[in-house]
VEXMIMAR-386703 format. One record per atom (N, C-alpha, C, O): atom name; residue in three letters; residue number from 0; x, y, z. Coordinates in pm, whole numbers. Example, Ala and Ser with C-alpha at 12.3 -4.5 7.8 and 13.67 -1.06 7.14 Angstrom:
<r 'N' 'ALA' 0 <1319 -569 780>>,
<r 'CA' 'ALA' 0 <1230 -450 780>>,
<r 'C' 'ALA' 0 <1320 -330 780>>,
<r 'O' 'ALA' 0 <1424 -332 846>>,
<r 'N' 'SER' 1 <1285 -225 708>>,
<r 'CA' 'SER' 1 <1367 -106 714>>,
<r 'C' 'SER' 1 <1290 3 787>>,
<r 'O' 'SER' 1 <1341 114 804>>,
This chain:
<r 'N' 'UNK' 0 <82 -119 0>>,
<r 'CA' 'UNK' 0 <0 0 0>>,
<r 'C' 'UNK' 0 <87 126 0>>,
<r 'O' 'UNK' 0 <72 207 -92>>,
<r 'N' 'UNK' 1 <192 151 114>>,
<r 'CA' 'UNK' 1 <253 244 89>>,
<r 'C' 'UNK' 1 <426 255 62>>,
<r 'O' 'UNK' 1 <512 340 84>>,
<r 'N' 'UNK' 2 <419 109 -3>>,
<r 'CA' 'UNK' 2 <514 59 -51>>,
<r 'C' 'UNK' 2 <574 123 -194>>,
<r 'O' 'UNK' 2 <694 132 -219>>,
<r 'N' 'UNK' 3 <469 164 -280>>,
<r 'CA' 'UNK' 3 <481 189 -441>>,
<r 'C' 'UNK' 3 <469 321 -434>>,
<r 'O' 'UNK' 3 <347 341 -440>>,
<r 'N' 'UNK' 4 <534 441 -422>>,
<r 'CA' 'UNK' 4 <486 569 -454>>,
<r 'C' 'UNK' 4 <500 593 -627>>,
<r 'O' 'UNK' 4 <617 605 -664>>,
<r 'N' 'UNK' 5 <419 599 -712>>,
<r 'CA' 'UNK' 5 <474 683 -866>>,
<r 'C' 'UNK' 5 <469 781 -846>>,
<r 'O' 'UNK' 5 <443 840 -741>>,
<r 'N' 'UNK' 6 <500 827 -972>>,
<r 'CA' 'UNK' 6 <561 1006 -975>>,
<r 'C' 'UNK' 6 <449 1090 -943>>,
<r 'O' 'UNK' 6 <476 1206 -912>>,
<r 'N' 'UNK' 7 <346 1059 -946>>,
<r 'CA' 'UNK' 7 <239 1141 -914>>,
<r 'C' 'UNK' 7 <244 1160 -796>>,
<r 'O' 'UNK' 7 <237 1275 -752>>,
<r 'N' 'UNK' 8 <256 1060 -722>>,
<r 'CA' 'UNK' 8 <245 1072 -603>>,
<r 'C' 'UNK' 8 <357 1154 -557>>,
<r 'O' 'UNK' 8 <345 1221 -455>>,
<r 'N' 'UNK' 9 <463 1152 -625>>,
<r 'CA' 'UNK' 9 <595 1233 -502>>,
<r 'C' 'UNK' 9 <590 1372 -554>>,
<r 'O' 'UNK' 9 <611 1469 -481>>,
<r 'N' 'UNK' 10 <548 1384 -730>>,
<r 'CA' 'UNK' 10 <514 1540 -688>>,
<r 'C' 'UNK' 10 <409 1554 -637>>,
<r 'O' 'UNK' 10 <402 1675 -658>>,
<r 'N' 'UNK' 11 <278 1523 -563>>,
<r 'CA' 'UNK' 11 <197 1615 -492>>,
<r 'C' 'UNK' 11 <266 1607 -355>>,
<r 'O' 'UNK' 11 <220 1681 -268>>,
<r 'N' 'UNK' 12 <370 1529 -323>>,
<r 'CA' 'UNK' 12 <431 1551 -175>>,
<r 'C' 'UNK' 12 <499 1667 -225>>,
<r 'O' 'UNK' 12 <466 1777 -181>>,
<r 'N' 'UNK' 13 <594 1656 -314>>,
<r 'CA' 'UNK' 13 <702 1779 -360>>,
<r 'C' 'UNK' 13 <624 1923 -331>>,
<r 'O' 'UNK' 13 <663 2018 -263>>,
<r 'N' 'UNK' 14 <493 1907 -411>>,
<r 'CA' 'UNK' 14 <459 2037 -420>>,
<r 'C' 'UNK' 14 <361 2079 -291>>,
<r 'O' 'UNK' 14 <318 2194 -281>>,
<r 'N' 'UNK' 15 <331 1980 -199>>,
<r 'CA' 'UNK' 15 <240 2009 -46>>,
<r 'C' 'UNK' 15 <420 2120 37>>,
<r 'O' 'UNK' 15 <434 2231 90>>,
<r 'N' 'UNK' 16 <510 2014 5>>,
<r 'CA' 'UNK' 16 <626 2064 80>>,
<r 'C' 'UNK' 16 <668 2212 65>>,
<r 'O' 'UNK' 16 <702 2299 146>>,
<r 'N' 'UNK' 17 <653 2208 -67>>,
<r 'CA' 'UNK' 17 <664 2377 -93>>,
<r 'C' 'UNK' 17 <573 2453 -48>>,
<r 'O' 'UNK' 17 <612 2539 32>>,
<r 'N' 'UNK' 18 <438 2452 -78>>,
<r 'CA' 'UNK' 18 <339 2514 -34>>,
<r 'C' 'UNK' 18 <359 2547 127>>,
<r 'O' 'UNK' 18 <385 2656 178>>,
<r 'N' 'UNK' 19 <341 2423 192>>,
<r 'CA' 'UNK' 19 <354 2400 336>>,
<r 'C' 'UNK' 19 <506 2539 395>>,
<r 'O' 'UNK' 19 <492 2629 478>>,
<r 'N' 'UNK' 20 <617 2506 324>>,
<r 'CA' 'UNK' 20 <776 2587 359>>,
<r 'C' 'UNK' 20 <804 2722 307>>,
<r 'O' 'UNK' 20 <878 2813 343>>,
<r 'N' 'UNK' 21 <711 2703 203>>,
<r 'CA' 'UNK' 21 <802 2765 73>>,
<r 'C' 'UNK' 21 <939 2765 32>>,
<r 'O' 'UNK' 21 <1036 2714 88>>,
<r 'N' 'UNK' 22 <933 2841 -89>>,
<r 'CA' 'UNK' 22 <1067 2758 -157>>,
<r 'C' 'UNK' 22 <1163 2853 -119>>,
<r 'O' 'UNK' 22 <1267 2803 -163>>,
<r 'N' 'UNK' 23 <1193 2956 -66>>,
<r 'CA' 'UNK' 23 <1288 2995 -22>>,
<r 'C' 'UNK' 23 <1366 2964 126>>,
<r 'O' 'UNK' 23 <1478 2998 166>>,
<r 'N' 'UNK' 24 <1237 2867 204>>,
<r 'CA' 'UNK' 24 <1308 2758 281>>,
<r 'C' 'UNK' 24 <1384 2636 276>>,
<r 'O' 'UNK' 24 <1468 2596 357>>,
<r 'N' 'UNK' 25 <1356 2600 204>>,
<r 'CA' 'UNK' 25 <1387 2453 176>>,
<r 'C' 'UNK' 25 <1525 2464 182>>,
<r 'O' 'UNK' 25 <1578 2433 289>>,
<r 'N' 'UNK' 26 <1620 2514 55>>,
<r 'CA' 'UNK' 26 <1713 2509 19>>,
<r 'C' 'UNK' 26 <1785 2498 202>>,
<r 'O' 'UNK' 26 <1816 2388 246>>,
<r 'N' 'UNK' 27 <1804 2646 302>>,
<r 'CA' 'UNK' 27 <1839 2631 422>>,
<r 'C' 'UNK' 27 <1811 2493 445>>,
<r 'O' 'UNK' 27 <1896 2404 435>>,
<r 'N' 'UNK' 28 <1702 2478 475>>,
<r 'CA' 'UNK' 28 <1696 2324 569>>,
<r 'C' 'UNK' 28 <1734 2210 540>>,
<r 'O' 'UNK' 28 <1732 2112 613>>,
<r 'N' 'UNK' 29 <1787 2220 374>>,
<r 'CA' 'UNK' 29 <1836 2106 316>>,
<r 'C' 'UNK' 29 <2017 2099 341>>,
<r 'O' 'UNK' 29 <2084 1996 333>>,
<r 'N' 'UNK' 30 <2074 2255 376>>,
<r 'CA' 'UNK' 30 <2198 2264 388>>,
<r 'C' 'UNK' 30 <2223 2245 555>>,
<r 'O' 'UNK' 30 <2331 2216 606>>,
<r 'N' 'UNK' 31 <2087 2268 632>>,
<r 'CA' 'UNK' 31 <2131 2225 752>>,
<r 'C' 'UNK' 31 <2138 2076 828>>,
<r 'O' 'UNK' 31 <2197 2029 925>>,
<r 'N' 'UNK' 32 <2046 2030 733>>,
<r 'CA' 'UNK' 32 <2022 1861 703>>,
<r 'C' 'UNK' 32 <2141 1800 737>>,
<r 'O' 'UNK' 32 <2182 1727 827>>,
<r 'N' 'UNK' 33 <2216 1891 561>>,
<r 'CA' 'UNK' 33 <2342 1818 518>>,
<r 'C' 'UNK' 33 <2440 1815 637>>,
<r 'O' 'UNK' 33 <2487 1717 695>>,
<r 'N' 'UNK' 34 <2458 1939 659>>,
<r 'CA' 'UNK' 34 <2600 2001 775>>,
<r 'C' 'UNK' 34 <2542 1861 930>>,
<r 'O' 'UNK' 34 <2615 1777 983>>,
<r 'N' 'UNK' 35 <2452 1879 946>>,
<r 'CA' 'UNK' 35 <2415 1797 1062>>,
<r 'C' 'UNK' 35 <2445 1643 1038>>,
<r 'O' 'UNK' 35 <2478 1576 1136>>,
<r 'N' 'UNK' 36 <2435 1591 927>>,
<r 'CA' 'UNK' 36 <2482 1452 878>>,
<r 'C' 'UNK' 36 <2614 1467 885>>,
<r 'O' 'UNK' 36 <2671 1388 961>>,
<r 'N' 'UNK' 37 <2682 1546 828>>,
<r 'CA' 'UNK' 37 <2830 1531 785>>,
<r 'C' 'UNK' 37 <2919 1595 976>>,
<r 'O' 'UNK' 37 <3033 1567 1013>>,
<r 'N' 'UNK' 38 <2849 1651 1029>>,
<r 'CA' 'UNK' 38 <2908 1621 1150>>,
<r 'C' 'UNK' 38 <2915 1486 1263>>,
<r 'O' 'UNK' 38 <3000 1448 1343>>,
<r 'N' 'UNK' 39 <2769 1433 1219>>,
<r 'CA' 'UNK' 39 <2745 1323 1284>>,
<r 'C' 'UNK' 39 <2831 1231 1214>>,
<r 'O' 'UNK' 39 <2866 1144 1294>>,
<r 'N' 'UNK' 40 <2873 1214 1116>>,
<r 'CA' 'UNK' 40 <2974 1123 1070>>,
<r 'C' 'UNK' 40 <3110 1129 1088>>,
<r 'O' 'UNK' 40 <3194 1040 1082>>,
<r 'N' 'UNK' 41 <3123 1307 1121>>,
<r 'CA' 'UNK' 41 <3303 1306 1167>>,
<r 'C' 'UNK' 41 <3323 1212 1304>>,
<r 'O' 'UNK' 41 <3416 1140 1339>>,
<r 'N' 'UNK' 42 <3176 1248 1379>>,
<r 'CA' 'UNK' 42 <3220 1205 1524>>,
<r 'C' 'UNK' 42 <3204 1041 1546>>,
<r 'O' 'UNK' 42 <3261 979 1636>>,
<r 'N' 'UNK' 43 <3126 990 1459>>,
<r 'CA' 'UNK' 43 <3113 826 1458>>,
<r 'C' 'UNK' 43 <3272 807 1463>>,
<r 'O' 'UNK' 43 <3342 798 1563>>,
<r 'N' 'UNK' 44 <3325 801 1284>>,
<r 'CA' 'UNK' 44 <3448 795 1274>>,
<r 'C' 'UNK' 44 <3593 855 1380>>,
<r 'O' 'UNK' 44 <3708 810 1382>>,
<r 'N' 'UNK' 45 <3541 954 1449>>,
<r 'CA' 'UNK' 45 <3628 991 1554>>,
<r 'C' 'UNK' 45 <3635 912 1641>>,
<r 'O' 'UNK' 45 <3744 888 1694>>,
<r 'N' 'UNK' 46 <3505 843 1684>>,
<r 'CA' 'UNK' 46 <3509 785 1838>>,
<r 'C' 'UNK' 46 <3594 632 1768>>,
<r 'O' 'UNK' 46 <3680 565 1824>>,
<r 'N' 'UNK' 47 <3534 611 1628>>,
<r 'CA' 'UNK' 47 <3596 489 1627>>,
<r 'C' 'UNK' 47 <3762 486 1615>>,
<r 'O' 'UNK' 47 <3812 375 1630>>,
<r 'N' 'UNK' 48 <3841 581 1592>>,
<r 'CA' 'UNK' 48 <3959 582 1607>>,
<r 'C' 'UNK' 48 <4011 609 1744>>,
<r 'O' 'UNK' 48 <4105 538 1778>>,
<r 'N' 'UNK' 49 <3964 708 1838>>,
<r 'CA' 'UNK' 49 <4031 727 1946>>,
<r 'C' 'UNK' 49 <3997 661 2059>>,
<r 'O' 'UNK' 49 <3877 657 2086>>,
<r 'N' 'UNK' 50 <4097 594 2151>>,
<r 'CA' 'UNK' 50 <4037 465 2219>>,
<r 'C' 'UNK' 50 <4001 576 2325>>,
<r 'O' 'UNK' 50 <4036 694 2327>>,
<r 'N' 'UNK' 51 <3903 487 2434>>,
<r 'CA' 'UNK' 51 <3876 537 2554>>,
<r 'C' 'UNK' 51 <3932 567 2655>>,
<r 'O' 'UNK' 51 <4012 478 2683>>,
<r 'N' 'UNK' 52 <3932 640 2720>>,
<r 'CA' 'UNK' 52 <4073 709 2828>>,
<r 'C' 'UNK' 52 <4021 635 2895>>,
<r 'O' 'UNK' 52 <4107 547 2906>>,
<r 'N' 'UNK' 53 <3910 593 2969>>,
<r 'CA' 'UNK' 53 <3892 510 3115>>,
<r 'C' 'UNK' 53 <3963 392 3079>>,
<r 'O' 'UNK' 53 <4076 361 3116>>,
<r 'N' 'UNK' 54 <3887 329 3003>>,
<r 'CA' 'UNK' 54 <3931 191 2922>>,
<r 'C' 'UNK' 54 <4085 197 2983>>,
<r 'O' 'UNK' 54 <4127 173 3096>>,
<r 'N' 'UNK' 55 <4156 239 2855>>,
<r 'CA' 'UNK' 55 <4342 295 2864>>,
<r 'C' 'UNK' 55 <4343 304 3008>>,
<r 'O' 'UNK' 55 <4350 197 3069>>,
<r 'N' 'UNK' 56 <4337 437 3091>>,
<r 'CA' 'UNK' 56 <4383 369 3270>>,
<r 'C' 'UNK' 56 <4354 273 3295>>,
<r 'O' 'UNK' 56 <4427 226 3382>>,
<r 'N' 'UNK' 57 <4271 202 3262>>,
<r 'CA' 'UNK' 57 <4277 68 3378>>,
<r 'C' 'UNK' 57 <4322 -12 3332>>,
<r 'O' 'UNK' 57 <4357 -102 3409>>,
<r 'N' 'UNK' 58 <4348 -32 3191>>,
<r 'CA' 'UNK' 58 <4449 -136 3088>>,
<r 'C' 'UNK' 58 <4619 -93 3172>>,
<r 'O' 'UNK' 58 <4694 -187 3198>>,
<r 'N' 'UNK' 59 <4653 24 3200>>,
<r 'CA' 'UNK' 59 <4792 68 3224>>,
<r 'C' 'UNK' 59 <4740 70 3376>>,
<r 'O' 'UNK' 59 <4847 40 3430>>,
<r 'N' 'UNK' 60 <4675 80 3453>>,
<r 'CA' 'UNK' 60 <4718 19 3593>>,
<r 'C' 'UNK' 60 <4683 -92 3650>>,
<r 'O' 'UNK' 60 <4729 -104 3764>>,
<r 'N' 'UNK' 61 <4589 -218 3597>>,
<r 'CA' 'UNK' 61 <4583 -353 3650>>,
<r 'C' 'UNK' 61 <4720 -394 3651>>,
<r 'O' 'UNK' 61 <4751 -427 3766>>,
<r 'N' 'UNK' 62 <4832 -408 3557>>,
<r 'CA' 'UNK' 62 <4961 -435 3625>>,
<r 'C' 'UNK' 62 <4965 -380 3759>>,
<r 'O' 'UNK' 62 <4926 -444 3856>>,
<r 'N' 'UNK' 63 <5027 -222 3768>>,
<r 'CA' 'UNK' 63 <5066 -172 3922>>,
<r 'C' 'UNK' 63 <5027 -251 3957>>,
<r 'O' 'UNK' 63 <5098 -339 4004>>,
<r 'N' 'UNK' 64 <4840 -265 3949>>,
<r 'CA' 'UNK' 64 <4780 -300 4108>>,
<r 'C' 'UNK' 64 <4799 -447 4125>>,
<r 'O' 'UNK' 64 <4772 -498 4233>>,
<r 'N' 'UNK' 65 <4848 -528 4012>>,
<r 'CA' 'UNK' 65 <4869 -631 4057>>,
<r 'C' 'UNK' 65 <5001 -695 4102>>,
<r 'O' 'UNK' 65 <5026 -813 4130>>,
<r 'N' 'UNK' 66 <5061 -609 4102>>,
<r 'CA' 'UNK' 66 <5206 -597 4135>>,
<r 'C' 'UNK' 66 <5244 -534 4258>>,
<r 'O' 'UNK' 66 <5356 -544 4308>>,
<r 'N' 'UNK' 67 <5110 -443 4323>>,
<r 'CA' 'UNK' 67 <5087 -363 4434>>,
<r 'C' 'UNK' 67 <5021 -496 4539>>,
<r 'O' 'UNK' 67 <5025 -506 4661>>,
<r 'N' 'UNK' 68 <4965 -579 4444>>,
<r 'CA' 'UNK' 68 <4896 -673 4572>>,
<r 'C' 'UNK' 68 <4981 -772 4620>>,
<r 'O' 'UNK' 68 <4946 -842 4715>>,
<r 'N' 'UNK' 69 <5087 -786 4567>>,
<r 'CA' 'UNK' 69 <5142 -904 4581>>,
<r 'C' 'UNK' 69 <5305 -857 4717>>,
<r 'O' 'UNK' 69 <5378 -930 4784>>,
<r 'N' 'UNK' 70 <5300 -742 4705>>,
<r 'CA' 'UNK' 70 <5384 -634 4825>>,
<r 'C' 'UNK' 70 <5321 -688 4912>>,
<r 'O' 'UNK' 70 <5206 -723 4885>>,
<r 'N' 'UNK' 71 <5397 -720 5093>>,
<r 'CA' 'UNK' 71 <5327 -676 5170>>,
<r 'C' 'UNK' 71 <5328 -516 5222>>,
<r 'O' 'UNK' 71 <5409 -426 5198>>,
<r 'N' 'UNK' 72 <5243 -517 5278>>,
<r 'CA' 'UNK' 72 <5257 -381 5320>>,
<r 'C' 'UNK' 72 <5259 -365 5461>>,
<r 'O' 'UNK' 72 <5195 -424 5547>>,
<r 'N' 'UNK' 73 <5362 -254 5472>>,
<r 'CA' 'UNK' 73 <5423 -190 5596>>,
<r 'C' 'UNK' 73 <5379 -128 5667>>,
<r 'O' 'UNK' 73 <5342 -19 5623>>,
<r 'N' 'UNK' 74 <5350 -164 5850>>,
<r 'CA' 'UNK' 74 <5248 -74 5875>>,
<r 'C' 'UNK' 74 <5341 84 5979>>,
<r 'O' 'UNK' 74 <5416 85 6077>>,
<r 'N' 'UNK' 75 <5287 182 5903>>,
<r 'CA' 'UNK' 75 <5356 312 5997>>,
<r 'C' 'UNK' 75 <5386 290 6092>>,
<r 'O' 'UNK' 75 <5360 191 6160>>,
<r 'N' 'UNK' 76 <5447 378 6115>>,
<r 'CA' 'UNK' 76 <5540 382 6279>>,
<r 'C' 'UNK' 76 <5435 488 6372>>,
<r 'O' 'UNK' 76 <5387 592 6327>>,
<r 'N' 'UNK' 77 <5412 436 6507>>,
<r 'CA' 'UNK' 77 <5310 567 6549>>,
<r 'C' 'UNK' 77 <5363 668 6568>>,
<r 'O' 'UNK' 77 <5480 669 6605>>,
<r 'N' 'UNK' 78 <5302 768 6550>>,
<r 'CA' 'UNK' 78 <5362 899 6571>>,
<r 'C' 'UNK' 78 <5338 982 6713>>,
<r 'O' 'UNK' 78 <5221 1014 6735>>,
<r 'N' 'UNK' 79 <5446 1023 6820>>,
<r 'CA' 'UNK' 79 <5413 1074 6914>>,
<r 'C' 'UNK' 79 <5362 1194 6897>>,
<r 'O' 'UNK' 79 <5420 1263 6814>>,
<r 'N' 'UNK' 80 <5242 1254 6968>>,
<r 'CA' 'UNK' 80 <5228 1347 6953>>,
<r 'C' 'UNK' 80 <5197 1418 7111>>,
<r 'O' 'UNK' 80 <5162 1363 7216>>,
<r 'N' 'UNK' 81 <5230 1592 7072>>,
<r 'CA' 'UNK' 81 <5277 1635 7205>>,
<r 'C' 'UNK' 81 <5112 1680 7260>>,
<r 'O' 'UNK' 81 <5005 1692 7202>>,
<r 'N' 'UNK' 82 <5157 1698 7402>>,
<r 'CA' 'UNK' 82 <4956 1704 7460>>,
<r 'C' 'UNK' 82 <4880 1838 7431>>,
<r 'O' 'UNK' 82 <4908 1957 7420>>,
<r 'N' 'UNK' 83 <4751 1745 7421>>,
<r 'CA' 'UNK' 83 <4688 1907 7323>>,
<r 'C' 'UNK' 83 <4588 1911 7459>>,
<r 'O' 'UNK' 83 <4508 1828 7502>>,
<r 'N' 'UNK' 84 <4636 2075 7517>>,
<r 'CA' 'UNK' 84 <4589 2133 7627>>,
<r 'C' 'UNK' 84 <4427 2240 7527>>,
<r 'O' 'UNK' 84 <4422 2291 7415>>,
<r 'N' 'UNK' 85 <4367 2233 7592>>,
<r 'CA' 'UNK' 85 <4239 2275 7556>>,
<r 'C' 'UNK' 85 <4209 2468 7652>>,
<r 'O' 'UNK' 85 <4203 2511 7767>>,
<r 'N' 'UNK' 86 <4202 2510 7541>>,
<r 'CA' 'UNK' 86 <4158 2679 7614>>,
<r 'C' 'UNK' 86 <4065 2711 7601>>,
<r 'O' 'UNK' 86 <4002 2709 7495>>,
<r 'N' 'UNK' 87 <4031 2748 7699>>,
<r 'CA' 'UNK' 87 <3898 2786 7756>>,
<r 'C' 'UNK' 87 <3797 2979 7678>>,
<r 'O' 'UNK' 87 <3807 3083 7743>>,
<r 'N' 'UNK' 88 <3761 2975 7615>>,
<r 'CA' 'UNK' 88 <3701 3093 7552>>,
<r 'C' 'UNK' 88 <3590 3142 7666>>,
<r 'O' 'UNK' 88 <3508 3082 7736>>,
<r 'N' 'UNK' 89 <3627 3279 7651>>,
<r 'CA' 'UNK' 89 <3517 3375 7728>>,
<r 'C' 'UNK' 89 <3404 3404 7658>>,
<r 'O' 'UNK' 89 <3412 3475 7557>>,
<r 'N' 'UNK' 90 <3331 3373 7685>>,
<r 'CA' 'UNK' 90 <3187 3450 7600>>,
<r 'C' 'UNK' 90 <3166 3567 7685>>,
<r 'O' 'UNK' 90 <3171 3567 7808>>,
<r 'N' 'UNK' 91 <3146 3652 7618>>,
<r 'CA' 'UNK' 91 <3062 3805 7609>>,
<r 'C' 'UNK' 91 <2916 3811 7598>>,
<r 'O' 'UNK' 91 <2856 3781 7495>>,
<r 'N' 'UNK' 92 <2865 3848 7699>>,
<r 'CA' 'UNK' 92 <2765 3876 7694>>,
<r 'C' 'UNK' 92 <2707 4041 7716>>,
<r 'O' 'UNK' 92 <2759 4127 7786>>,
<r 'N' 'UNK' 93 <2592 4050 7637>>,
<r 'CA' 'UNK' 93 <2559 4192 7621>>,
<r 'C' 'UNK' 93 <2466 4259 7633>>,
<r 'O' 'UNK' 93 <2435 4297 7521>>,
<r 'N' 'UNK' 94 <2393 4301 7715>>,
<r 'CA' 'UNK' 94 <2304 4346 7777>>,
<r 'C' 'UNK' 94 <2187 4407 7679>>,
<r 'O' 'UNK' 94 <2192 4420 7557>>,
<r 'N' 'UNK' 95 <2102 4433 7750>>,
<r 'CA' 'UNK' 95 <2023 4540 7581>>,
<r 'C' 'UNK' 95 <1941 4620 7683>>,
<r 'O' 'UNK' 95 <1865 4708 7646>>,
């Protein structure tokens, strides 16, 4: 059914489209069409060349960390610390 368009049929779409835009639209919306396709295709092709930065870190640090797990690890030395004397604040109070 709306499988077969003939020519009749696509010019009365052709010419509803004009009517509907007019023809001093079209042309724009056909160049903004275009520009909007041809960007969406730089960036397909972009993403498919440049790998993923998350991806990449964790490809370049599962070594470390597996080379980090296999360390034992050292536990700090305590640290003395000198006595923390506590001072006493005056509050002000103010009459009215």
């Amino acid at each position: 059914m709306f499988g077969r368009f003939g020519w009749a049929e696509i010019l009365v779409i052709v010419v509803l489209v004009i009517v509907l835009f007019g023809s001093g639209k079209i042309p724009g919306m056909m160049k903004n069409l275009a520009d909007g396709l041809n960007i969406f295709k730089k960036e397909i092709a972009k993403q498919k060349t440049e790998p993923v930065p998350a991806i990449d870190a964790a490809k370049k640090a599962a070594p470390k960390a597996k080379a980090a797990a296999k360390k034992p690890v050292a536990k700090p030395a305590a640290k003395k610390s000198a006595p923390v004397s506590k001072k006493t604040v005056k509050k002000s109070s103010k009459s009215k």
